[in-house]
N, CA and C atoms as a LAMMPS dump frame, in Angstrom:
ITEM: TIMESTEP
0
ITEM: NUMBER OF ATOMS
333
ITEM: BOX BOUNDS ff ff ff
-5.0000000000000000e+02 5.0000000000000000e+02
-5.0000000000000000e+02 5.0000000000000000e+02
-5.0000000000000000e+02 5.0000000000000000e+02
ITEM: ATOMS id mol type element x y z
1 1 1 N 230.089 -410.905 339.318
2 1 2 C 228.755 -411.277 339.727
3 1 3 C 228.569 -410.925 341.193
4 2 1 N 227.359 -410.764 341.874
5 2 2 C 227.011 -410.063 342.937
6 2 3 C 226.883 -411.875 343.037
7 3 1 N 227.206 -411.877 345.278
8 3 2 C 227.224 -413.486 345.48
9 3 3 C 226.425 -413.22 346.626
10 4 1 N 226.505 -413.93 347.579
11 4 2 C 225.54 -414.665 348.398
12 4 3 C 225.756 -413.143 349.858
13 5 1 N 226.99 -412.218 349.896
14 5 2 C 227.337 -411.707 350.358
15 5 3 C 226.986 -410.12 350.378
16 6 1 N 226.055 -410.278 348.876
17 6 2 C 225.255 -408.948 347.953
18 6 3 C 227.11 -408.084 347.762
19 7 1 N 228.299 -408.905 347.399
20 7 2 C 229.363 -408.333 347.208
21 7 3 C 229.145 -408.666 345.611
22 8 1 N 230.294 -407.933 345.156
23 8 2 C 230.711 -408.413 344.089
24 8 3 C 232.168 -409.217 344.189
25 9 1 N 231.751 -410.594 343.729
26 9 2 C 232.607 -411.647 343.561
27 9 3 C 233.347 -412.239 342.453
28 10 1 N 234.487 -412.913 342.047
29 10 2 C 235.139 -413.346 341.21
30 10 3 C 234.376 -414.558 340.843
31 11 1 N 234.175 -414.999 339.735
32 11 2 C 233.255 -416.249 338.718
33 11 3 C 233.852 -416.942 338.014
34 12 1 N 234.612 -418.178 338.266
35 12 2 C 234.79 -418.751 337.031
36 12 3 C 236.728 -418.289 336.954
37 13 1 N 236.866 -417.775 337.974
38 13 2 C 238.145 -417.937 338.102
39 13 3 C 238.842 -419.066 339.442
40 14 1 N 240.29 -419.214 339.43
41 14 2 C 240.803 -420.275 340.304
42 14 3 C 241.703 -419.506 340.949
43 15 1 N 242.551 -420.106 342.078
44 15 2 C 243.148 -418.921 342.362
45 15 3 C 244.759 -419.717 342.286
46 16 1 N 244.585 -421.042 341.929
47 16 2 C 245.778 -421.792 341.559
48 16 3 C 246.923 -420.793 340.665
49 17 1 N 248.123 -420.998 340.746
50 17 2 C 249.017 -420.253 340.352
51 17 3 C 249.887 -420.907 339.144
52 18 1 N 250.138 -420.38 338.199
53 18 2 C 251.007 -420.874 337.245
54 18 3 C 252.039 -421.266 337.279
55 19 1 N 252.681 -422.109 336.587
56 19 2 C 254.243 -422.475 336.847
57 19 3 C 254.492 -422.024 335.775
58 20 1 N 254.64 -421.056 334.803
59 20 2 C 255.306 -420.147 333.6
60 20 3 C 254.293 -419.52 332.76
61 21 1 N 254.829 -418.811 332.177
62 21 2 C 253.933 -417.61 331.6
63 21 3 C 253.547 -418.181 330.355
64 22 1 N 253.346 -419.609 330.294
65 22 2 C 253.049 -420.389 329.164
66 22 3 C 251.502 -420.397 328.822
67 23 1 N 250.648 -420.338 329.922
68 23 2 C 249.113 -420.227 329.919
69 23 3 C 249.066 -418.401 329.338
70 24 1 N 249.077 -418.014 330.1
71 24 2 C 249.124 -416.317 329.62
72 24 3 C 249.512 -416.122 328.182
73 25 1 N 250.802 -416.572 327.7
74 25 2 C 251.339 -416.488 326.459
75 25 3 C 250.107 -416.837 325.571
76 26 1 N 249.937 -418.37 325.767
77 26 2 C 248.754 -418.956 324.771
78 26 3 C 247.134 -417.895 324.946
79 27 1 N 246.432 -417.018 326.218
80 27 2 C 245.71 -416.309 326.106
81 27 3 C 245.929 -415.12 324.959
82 28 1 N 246.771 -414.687 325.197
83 28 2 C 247.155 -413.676 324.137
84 28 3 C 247.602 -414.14 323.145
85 29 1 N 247.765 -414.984 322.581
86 29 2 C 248.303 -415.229 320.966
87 29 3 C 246.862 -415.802 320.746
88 30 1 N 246.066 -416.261 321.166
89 30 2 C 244.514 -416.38 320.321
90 30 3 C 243.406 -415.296 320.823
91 31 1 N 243.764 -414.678 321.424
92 31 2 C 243.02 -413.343 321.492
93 31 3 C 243.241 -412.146 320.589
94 32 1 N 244.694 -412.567 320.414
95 32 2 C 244.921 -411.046 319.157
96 32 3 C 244.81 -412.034 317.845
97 33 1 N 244.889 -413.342 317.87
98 33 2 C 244.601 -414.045 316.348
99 33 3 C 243.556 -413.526 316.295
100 34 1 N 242.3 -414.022 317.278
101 34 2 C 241.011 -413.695 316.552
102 34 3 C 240.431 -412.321 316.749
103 35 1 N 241.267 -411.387 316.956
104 35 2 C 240.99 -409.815 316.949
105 35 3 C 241.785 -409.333 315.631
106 36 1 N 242.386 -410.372 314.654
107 36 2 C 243.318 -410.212 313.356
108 36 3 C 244.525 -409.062 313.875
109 37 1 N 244.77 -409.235 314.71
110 37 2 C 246.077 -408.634 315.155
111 37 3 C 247.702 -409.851 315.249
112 38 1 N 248.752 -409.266 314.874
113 38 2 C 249.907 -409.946 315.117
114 38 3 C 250.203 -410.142 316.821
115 39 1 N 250.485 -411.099 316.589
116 39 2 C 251.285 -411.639 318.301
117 39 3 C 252.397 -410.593 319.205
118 40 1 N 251.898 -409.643 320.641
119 40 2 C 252.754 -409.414 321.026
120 40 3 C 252.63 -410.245 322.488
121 41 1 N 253.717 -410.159 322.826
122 41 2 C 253.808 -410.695 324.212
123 41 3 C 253.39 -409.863 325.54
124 42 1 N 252.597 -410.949 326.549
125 42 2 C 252.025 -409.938 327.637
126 42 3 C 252.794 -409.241 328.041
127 43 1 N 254.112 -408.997 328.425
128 43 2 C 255.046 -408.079 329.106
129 43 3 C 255.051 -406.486 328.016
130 44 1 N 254.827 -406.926 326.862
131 44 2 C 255.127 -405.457 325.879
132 44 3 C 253.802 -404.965 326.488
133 45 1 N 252.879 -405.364 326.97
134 45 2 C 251.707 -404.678 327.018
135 45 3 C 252.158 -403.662 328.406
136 46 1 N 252.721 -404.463 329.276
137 46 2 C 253.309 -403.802 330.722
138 46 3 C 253.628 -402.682 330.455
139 47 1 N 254.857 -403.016 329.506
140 47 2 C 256.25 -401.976 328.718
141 47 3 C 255.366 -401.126 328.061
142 48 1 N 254.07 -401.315 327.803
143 48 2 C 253.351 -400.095 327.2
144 48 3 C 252.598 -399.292 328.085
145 49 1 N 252.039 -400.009 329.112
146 49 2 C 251.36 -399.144 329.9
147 49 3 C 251.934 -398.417 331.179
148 50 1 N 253.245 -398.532 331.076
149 50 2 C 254.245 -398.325 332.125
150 50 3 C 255.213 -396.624 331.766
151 51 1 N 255.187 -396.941 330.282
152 51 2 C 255.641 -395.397 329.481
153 51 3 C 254.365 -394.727 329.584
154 52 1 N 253.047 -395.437 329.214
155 52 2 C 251.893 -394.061 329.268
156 52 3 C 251.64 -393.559 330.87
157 53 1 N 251.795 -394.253 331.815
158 53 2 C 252.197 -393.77 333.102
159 53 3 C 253.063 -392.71 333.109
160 54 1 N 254.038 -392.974 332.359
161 54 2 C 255.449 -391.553 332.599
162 54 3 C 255.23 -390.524 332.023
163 55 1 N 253.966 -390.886 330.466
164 55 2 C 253.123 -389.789 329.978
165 55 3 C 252.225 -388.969 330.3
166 56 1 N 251.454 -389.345 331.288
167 56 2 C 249.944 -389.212 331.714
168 56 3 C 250.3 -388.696 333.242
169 57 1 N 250.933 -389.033 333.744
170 57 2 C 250.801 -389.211 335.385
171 57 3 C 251.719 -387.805 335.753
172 58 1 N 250.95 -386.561 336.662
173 58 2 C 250.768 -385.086 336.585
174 58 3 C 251.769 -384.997 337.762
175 59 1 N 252.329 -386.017 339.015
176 59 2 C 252.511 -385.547 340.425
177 59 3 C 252.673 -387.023 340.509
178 60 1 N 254.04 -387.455 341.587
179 60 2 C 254.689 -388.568 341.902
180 60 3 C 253.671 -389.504 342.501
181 61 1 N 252.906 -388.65 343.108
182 61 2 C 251.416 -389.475 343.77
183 61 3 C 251.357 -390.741 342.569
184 62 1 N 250.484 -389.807 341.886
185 62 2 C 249.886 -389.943 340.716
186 62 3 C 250.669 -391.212 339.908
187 63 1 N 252.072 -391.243 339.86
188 63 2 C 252.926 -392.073 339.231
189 63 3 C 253.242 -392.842 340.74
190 64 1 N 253.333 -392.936 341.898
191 64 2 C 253.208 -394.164 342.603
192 64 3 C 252.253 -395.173 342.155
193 65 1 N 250.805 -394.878 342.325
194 65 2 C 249.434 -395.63 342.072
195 65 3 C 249.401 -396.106 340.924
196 66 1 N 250.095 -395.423 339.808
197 66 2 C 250.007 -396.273 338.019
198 66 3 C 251.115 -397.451 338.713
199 67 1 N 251.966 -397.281 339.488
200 67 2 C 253.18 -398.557 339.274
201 67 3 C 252.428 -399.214 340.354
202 68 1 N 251.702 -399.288 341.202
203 68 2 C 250.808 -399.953 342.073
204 68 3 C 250.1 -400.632 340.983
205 69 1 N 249.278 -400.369 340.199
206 69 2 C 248.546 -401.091 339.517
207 69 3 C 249.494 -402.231 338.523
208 70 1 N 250.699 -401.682 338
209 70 2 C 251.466 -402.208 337.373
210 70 3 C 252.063 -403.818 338.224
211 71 1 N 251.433 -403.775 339.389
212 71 2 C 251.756 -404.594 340.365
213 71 3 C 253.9 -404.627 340.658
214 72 1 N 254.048 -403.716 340.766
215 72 2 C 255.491 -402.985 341.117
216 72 3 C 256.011 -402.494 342.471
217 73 1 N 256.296 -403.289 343.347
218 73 2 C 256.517 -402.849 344.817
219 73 3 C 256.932 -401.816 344.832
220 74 1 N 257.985 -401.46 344.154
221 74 2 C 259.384 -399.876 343.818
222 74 3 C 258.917 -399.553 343.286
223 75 1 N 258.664 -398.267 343.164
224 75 2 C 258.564 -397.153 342.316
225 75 3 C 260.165 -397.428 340.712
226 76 1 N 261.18 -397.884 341.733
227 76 2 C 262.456 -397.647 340.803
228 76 3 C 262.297 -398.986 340.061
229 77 1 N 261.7 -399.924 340.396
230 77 2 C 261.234 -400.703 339.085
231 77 3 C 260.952 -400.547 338.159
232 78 1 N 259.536 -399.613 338.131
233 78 2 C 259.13 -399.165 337.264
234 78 3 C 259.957 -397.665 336.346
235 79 1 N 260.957 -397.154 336.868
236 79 2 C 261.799 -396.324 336.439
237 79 3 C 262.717 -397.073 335.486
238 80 1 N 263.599 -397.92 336.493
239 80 2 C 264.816 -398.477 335.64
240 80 3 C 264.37 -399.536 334.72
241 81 1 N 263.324 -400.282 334.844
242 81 2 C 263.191 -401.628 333.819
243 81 3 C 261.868 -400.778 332.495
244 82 1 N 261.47 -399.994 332.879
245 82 2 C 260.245 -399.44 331.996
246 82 3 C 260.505 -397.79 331.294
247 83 1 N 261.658 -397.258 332.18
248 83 2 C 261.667 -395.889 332.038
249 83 3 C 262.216 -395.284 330.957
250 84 1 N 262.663 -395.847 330.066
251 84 2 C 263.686 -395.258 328.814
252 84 3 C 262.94 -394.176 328.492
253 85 1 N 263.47 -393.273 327.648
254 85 2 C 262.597 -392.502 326.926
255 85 3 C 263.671 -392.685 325.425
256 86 1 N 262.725 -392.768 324.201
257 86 2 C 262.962 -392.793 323.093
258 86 3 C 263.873 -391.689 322.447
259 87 1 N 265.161 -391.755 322.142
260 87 2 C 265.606 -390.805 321.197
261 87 3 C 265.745 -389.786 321.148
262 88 1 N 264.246 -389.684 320.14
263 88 2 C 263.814 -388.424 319.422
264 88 3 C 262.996 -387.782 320.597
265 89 1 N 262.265 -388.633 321.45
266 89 2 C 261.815 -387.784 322.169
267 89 3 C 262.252 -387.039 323.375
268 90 1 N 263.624 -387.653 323.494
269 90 2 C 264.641 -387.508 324.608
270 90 3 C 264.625 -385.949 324.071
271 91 1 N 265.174 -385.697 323.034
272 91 2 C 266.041 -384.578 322.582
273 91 3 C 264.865 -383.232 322.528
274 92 1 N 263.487 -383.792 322.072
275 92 2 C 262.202 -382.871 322.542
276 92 3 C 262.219 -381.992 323.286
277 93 1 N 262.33 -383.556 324.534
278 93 2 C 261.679 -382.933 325.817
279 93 3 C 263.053 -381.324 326.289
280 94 1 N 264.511 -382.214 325.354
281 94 2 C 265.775 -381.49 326.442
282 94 3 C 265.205 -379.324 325.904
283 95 1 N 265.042 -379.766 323.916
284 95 2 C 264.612 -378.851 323.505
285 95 3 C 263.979 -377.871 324.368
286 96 1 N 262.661 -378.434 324.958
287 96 2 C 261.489 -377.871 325.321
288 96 3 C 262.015 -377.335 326.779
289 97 1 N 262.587 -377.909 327.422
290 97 2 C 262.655 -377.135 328.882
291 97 3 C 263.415 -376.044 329.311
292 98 1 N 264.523 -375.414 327.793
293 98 2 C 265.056 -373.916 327.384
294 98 3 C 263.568 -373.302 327.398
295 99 1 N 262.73 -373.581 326.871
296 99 2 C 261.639 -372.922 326.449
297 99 3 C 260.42 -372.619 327.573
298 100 1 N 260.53 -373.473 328.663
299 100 2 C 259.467 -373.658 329.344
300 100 3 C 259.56 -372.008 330.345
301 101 1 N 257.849 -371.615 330.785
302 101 2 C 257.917 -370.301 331.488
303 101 3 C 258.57 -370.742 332.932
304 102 1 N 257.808 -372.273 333.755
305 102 2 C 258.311 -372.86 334.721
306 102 3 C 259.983 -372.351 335.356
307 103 1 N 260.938 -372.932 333.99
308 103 2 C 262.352 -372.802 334.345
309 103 3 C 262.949 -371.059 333.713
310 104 1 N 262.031 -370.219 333.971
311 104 2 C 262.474 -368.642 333.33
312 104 3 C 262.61 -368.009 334.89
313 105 1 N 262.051 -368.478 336.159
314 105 2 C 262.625 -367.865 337.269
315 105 3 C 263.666 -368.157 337.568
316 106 1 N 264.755 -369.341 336.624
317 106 2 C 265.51 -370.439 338.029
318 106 3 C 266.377 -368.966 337.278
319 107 1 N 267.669 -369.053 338.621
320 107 2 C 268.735 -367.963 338.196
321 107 3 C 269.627 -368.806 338.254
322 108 1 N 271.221 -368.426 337.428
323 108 2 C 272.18 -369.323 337.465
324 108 3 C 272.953 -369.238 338.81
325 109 1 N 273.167 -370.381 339.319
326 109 2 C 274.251 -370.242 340.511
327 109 3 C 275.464 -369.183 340.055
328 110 1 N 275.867 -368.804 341.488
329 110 2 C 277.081 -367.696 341.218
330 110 3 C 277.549 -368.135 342.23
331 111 1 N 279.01 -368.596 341.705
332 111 2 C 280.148 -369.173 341.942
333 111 3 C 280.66 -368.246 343.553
């Protein structure tokens, strides 16, 4: 809402702080009840938007500011607690970078 300041202001929020992720928990388990979705926990949502960062994000810039939003002081936070890559897609990506034009200049070191 626009306030007395012609800003836009926060409404209807507090700025009191939680003592456990027990309020949050209960937001999301009746928000996805009544969206007929199963219960995940707020952190998987993190853990989700933290891999589409490692998906999406073109230039380290680019992947500083997603872990800024992620509210992540380190960058290596968001690496080591969020960074896995899956498997199958591990073995993709290893596939794909024989293939890439990028790595067709590198020359092999000579000993």
């Amino acid at each position: 809402m626009v306030g007395g300041s012609r800003h836009f202001e926060a409404s209807g929020l507090h700025r009191k702080h939680w003592g456990s992720a027990g309020p949050i928990r209960k937001i999301f388990k009746e928000a996805l009840a009544a969206a007929g979705l199963p219960y995940f926990n707020p952190h998987s949502f993190r853990k989700t938007l933290a891999l589409l960062g490692g998906q999406i994000c073109k230039s380290p810039e680019e992947y500083k500011a997603w872990r800024q939003n992620l509210g992540h002081e380190n960058v290596l936070t968001t690496f080591s607690s969020y960074g896995d890559v899956a498997r199958h897609r591990q073995a993709e990506i290893i596939r794909g970078l024989g293939k890439s034009e990028t790595h067709a200049c590198i020359q092999p070191a000579v000993p």
